[in-house]
C-alpha atoms as an extended CHARMM CRD file, in Angstrom:
* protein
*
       208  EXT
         1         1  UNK       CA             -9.4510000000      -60.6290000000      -26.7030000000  PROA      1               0.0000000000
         2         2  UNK       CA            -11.8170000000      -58.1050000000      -27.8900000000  PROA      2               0.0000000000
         3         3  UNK       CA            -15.2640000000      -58.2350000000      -29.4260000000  PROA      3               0.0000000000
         4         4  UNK       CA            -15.7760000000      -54.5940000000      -29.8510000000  PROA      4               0.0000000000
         5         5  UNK       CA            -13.0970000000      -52.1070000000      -30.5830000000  PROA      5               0.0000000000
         6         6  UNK       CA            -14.0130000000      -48.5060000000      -30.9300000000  PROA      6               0.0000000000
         7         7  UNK       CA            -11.6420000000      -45.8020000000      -33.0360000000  PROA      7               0.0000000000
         8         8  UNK       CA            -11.6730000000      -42.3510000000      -33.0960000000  PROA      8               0.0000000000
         9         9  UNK       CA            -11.5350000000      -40.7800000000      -36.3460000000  PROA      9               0.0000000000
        10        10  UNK       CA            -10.0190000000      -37.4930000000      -36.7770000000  PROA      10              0.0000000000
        11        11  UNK       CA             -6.1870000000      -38.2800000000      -36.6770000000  PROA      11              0.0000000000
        12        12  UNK       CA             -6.8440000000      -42.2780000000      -36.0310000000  PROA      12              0.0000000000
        13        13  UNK       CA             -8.1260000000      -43.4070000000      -38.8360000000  PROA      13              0.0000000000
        14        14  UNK       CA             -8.5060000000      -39.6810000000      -40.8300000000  PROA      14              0.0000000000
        15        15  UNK       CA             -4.9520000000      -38.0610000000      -41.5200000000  PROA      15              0.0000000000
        16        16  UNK       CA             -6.9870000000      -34.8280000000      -40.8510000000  PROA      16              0.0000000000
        17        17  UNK       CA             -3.9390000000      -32.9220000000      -38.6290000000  PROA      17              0.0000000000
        18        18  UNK       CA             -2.4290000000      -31.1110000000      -41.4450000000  PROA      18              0.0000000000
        19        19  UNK       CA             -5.8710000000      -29.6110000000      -42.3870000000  PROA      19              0.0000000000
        20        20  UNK       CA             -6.9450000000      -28.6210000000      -39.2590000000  PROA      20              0.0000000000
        21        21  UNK       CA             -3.1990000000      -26.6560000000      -38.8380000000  PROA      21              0.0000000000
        22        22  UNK       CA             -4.3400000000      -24.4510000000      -41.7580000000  PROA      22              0.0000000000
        23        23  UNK       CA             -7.9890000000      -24.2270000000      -40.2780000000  PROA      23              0.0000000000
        24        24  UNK       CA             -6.4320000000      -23.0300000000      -36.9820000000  PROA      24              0.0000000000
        25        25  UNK       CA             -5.6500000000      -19.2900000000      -37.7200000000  PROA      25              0.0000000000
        26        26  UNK       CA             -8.6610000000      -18.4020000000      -39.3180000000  PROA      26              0.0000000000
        27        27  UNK       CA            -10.5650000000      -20.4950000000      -36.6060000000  PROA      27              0.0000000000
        28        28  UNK       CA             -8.5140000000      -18.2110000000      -34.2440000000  PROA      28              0.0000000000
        29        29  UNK       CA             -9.8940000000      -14.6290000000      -36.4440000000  PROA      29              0.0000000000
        30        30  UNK       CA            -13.8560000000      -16.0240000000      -36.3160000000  PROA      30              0.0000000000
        31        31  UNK       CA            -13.6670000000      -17.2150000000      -32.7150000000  PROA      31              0.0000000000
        32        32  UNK       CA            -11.3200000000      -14.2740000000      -30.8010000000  PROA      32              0.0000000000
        33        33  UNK       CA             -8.7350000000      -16.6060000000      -29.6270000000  PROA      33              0.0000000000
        34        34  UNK       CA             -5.2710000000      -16.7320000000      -30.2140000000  PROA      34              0.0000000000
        35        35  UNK       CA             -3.3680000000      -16.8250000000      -33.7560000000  PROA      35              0.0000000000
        36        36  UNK       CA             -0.0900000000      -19.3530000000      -33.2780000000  PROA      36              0.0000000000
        37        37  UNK       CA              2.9620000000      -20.3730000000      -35.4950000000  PROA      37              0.0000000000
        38        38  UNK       CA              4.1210000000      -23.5060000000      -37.1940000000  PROA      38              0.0000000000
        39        39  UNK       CA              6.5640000000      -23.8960000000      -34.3880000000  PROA      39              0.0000000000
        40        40  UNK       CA              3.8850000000      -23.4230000000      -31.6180000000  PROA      40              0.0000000000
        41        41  UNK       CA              1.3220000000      -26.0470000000      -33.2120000000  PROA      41              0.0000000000
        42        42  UNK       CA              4.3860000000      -28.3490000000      -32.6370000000  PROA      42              0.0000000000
        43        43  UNK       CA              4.8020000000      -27.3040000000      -29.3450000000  PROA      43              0.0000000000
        44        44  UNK       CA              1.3240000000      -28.0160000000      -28.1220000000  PROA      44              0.0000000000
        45        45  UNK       CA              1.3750000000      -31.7480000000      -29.7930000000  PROA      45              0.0000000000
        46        46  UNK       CA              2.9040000000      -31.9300000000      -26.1840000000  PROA      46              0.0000000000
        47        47  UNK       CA             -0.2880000000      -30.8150000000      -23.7860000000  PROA      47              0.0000000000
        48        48  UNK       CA             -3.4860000000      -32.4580000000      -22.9930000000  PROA      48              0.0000000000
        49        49  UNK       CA             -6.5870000000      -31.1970000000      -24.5520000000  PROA      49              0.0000000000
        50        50  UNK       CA             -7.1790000000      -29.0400000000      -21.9900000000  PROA      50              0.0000000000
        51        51  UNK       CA             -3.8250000000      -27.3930000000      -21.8590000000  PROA      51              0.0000000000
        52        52  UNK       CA             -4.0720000000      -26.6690000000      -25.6440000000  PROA      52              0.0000000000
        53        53  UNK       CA             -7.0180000000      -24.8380000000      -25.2520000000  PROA      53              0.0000000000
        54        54  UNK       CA             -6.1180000000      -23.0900000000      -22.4180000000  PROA      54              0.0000000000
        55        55  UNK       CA             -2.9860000000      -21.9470000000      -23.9770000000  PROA      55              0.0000000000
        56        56  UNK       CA             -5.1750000000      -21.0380000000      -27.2290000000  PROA      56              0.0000000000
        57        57  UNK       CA             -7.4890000000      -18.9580000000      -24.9220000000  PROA      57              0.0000000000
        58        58  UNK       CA            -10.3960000000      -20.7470000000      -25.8420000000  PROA      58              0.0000000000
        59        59  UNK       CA            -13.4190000000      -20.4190000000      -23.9700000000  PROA      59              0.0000000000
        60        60  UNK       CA            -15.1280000000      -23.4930000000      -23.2590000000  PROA      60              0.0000000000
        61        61  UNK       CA            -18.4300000000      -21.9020000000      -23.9070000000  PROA      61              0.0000000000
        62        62  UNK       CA            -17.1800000000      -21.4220000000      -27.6490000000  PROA      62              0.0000000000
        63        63  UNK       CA            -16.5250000000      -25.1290000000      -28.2190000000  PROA      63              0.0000000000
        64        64  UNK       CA            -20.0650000000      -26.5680000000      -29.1590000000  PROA      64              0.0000000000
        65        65  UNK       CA            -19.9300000000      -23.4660000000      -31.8830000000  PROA      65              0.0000000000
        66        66  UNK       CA            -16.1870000000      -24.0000000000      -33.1130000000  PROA      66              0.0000000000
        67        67  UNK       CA            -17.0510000000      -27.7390000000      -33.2980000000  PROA      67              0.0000000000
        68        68  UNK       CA            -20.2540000000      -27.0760000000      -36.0760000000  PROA      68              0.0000000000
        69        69  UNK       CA            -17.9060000000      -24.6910000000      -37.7940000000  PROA      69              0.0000000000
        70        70  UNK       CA            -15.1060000000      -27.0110000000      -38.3990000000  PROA      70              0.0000000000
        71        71  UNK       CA            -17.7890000000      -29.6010000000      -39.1650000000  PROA      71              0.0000000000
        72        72  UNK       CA            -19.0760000000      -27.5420000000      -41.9740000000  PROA      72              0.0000000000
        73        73  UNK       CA            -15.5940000000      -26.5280000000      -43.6880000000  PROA      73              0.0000000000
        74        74  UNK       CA            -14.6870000000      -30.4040000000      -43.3320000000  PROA      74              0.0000000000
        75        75  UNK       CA            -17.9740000000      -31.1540000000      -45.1600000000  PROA      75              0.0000000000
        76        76  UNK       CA            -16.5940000000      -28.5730000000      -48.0750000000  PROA      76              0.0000000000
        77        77  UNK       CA            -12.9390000000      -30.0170000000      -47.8530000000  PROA      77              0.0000000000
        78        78  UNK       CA            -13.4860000000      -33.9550000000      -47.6570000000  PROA      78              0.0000000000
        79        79  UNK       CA            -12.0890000000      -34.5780000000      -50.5970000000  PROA      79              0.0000000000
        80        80  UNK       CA             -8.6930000000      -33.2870000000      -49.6030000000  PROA      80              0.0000000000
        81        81  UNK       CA             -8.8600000000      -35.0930000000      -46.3650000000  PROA      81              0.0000000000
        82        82  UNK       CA             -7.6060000000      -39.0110000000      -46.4030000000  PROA      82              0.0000000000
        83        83  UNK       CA             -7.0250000000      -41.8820000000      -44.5680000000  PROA      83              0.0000000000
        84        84  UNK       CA             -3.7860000000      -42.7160000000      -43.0970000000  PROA      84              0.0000000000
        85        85  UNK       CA             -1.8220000000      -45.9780000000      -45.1350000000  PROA      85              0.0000000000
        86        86  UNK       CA             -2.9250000000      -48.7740000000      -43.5980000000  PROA      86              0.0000000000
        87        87  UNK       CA             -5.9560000000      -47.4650000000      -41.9090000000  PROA      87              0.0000000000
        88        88  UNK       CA             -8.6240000000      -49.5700000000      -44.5710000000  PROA      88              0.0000000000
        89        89  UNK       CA             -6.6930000000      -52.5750000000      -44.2370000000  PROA      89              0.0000000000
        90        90  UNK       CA             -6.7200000000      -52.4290000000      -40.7300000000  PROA      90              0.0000000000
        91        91  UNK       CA            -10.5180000000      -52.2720000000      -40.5980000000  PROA      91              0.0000000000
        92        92  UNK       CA            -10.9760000000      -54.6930000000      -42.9900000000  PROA      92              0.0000000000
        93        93  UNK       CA             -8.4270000000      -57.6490000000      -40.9910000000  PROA      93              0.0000000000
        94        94  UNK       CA            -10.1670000000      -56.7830000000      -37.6220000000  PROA      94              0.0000000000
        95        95  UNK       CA            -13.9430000000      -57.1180000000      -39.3030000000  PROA      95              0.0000000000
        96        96  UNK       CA            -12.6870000000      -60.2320000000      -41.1620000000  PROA      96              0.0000000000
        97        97  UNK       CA            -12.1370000000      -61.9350000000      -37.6250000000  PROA      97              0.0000000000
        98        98  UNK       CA            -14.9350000000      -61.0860000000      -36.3520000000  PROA      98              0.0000000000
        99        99  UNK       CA            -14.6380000000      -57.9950000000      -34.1030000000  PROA      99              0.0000000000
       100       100  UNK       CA            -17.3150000000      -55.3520000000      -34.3940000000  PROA      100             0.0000000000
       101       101  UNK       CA            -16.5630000000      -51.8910000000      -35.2160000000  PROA      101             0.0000000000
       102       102  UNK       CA            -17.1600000000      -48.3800000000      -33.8190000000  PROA      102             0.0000000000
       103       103  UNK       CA            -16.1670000000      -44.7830000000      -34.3480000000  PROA      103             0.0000000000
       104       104  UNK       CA            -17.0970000000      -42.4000000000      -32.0580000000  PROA      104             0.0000000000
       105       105  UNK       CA            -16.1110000000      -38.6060000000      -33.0600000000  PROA      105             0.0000000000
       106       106  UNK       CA            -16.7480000000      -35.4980000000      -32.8680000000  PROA      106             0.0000000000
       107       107  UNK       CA            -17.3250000000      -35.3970000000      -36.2730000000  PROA      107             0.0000000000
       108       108  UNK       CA            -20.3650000000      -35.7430000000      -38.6130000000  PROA      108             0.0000000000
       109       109  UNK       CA            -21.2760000000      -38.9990000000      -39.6280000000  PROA      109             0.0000000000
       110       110  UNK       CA            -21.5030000000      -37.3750000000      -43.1810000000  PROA      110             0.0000000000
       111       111  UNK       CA            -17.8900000000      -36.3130000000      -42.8220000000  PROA      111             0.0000000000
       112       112  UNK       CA            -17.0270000000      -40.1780000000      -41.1190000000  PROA      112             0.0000000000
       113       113  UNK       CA            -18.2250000000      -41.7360000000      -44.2790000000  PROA      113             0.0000000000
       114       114  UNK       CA            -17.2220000000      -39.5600000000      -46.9580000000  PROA      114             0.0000000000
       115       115  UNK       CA            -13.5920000000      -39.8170000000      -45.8790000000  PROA      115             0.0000000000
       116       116  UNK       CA            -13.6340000000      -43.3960000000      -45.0480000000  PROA      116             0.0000000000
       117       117  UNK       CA            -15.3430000000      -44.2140000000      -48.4940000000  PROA      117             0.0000000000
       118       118  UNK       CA            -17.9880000000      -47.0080000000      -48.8170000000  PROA      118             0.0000000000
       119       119  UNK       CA            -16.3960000000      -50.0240000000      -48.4800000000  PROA      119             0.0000000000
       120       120  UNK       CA            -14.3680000000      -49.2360000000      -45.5970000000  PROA      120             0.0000000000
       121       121  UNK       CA            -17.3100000000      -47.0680000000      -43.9970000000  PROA      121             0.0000000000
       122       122  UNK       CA            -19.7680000000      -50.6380000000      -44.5600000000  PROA      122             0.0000000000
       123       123  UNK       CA            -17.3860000000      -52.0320000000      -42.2460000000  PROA      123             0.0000000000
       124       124  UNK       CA            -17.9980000000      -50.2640000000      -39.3910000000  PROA      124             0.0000000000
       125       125  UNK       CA            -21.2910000000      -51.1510000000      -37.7880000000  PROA      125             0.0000000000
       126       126  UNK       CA            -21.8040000000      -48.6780000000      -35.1520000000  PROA      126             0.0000000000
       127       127  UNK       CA            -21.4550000000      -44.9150000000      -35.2600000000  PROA      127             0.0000000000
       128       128  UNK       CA            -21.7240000000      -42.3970000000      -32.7090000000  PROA      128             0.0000000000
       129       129  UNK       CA            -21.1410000000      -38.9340000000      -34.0260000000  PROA      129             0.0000000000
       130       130  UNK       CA            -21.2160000000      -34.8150000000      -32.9510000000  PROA      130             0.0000000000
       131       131  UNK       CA            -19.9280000000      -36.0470000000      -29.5870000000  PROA      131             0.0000000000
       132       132  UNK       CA            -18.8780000000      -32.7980000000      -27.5860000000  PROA      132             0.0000000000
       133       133  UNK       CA            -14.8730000000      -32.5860000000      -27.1630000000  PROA      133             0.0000000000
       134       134  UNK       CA            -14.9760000000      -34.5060000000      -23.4980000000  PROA      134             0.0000000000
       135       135  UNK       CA            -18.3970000000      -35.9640000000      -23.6420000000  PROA      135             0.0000000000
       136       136  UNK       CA            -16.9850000000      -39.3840000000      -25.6350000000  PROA      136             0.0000000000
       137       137  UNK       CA            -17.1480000000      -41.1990000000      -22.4110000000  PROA      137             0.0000000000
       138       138  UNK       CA            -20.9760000000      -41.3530000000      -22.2340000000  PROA      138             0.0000000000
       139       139  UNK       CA            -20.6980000000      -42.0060000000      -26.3400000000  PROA      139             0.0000000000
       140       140  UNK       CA            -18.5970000000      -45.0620000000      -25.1770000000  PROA      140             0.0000000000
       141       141  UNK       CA            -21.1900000000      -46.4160000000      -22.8760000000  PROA      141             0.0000000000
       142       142  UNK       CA            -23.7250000000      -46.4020000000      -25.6100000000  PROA      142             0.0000000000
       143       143  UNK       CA            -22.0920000000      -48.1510000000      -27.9940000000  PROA      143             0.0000000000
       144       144  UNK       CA            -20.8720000000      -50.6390000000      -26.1500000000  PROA      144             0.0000000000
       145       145  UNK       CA            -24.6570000000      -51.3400000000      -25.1010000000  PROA      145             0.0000000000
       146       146  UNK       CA            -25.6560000000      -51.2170000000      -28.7100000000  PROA      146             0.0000000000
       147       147  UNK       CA            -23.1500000000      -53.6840000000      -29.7800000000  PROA      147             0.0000000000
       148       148  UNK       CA            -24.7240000000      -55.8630000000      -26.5850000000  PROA      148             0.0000000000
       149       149  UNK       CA            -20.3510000000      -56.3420000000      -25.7670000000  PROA      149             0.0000000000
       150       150  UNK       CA            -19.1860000000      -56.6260000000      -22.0280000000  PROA      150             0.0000000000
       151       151  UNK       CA            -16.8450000000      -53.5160000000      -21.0240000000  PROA      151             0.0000000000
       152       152  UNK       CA            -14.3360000000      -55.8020000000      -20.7240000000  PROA      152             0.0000000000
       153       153  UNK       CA            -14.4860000000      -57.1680000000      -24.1950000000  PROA      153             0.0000000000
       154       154  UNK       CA            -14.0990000000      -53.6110000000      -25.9410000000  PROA      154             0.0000000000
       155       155  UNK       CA            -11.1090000000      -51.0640000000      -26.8470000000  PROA      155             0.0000000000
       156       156  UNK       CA            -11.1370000000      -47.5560000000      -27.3510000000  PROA      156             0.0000000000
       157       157  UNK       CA             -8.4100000000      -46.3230000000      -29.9350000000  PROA      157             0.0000000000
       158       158  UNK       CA             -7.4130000000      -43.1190000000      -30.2890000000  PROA      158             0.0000000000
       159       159  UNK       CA             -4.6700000000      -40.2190000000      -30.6590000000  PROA      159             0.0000000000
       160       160  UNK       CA             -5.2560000000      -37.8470000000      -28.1130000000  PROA      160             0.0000000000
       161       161  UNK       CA             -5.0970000000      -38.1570000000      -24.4630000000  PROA      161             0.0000000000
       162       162  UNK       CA             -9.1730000000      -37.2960000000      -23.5190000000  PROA      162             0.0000000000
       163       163  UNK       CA             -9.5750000000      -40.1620000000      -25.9890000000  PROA      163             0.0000000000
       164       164  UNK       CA             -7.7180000000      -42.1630000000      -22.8260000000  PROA      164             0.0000000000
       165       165  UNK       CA             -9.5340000000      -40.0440000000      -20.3980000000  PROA      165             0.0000000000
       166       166  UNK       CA            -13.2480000000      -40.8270000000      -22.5870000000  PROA      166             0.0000000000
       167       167  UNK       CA            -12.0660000000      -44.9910000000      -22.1680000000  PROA      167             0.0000000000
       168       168  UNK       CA            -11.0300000000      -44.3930000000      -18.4210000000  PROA      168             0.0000000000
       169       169  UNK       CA            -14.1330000000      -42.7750000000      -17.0520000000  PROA      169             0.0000000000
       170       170  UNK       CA            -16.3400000000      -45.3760000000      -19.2340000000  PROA      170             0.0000000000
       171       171  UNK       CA            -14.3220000000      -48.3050000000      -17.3240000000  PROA      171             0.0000000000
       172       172  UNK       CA            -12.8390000000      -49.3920000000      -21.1300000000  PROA      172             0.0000000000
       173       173  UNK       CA             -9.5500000000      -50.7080000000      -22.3030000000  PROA      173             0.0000000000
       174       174  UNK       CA             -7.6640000000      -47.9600000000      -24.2200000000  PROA      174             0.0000000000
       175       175  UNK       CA             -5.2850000000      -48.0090000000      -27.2180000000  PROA      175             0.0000000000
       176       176  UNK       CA             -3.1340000000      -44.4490000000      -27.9920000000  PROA      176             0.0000000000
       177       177  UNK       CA             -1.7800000000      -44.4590000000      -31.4290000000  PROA      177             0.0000000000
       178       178  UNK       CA              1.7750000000      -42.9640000000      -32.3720000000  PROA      178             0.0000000000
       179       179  UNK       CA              0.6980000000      -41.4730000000      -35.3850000000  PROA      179             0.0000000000
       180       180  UNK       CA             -1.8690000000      -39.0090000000      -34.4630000000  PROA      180             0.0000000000
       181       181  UNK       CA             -2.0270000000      -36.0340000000      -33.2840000000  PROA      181             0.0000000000
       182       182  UNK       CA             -0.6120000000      -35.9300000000      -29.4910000000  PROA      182             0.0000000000
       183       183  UNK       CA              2.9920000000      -36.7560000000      -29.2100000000  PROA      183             0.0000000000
       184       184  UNK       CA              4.0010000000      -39.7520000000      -27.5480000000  PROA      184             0.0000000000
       185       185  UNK       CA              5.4240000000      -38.5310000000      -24.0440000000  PROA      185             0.0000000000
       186       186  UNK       CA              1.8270000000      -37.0730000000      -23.4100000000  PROA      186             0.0000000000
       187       187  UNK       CA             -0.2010000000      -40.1010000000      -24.4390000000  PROA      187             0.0000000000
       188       188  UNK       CA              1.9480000000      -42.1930000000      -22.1870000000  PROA      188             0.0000000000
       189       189  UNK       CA              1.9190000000      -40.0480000000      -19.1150000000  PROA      189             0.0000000000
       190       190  UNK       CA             -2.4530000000      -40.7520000000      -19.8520000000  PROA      190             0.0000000000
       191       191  UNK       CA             -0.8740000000      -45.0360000000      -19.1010000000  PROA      191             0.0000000000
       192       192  UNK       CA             -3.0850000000      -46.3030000000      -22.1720000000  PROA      192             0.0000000000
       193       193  UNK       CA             -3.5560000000      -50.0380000000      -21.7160000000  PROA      193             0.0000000000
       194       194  UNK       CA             -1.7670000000      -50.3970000000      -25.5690000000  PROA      194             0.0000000000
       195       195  UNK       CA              0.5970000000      -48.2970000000      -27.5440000000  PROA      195             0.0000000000
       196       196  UNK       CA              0.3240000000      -48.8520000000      -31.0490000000  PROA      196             0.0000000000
       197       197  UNK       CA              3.3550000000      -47.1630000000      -33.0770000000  PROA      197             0.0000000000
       198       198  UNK       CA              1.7670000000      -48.5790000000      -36.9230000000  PROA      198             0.0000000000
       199       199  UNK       CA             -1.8820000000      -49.2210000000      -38.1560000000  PROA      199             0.0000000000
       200       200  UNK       CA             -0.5800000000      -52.4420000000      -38.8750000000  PROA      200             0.0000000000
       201       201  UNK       CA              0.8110000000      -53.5080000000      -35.4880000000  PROA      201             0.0000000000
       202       202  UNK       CA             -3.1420000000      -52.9460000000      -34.3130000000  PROA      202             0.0000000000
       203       203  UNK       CA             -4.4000000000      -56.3990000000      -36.0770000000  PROA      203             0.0000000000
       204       204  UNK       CA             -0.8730000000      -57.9680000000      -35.6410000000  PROA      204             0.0000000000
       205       205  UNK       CA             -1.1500000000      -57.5520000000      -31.6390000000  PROA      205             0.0000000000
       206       206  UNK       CA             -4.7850000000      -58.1590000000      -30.8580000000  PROA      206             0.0000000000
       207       207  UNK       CA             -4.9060000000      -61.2590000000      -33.1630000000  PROA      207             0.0000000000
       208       208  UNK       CA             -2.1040000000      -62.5510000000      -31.6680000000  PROA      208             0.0000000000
């Protein structure tokens, strides 16, 4: 069904949530926006991107400069940081049919690779990296140029709902994941065109 499908990374294919949760507070100190709980990092699993960082208090001229920041202290921690079970295998079944591969993140590419490690990292042909927090849709169109794919013959996967959004406004199929970052209710409201609730159940549905 699809030639090209296109993952996010951080919380996709990069079990990176628990990290960024200790990140947050001292993000909050260097950045003059608000310190929260355990309980309230919970709480906003439930908001759009948006509504996290408006309930943060995060101005969006801080982003680009929060975004190089985390970057770097990924770059220093990428050791700690790995992939979710089933995440390799997953890329490996879907190259091994013949679909190409894409991340597109708002990550390094250094970071990308590192975590993914070489073999699973060779996999994936096309990269797109540093995108700004909503500018994923124009990384979308890109790719899908570079991979010479129809729009209808790609999927974006990812766990958070401008990752639905990015798909949407690039006039691509999306796929929300269960096991991300955004909880369920708020990825559905976003109407993905697939809900996947296991790495696994990826390969399973779009071979089938």
């Amino acid at each position: 069904m699809y030639k090209l499908v296109i993952f996010d990374f951080d919380g996709t294919l990069a079990d990176s949530a628990r990290w960024l949760a200790r990140e947050i507070n001292p993000l909050a100190a260097r950045f003059g926006f608000r310190r929260v709980t355990e309980a309230e990092i919970e709480v906003l699993r439930g908001r759009d991107t948006r509504g996290v960082l408006d309930a943060l208090g995060v101005a969006q001229w801080k982003l680009p400069f929060i975004a190089r920041h985390l970057r770097r202290r990924m770059t220093e921690d990428a050791e700690t940081i790995q992939l979710f079970p089933g995440a390799k295998a997953l890329l490996r079944r879907l190259a091994g049919q013949g679909v190409v591969l894409g991340v597109v993140s708002s990550n390094s590419a250094e970071n990308v690779r590192r975590v993914l490690g070489p073999e699973a990292a060779a996999l994936v042909e096309h990269y797109a990296c540093g995108a700004s927090l909503f500018g994923k849709a124009r990384q979308f169109r890109k790719l899908v140029r570079r991979a010479r794919v129809k729009p209808c013959e790609t999927l974006c996967i990812g766990d958070e709902t401008r990752d639905i959004e990015a798909a949407r406004a690039a006039g691509l199929a999306s796929g929300a994941v269960a096991w991300g970052y955004a909880c369920r209710e708020v990825l559905a409201e976003r109407a993905p065109t697939w809900f996947f609730e296991t790495p696994d159940e990826v390969a399973e549905r779009l071979a089938a």
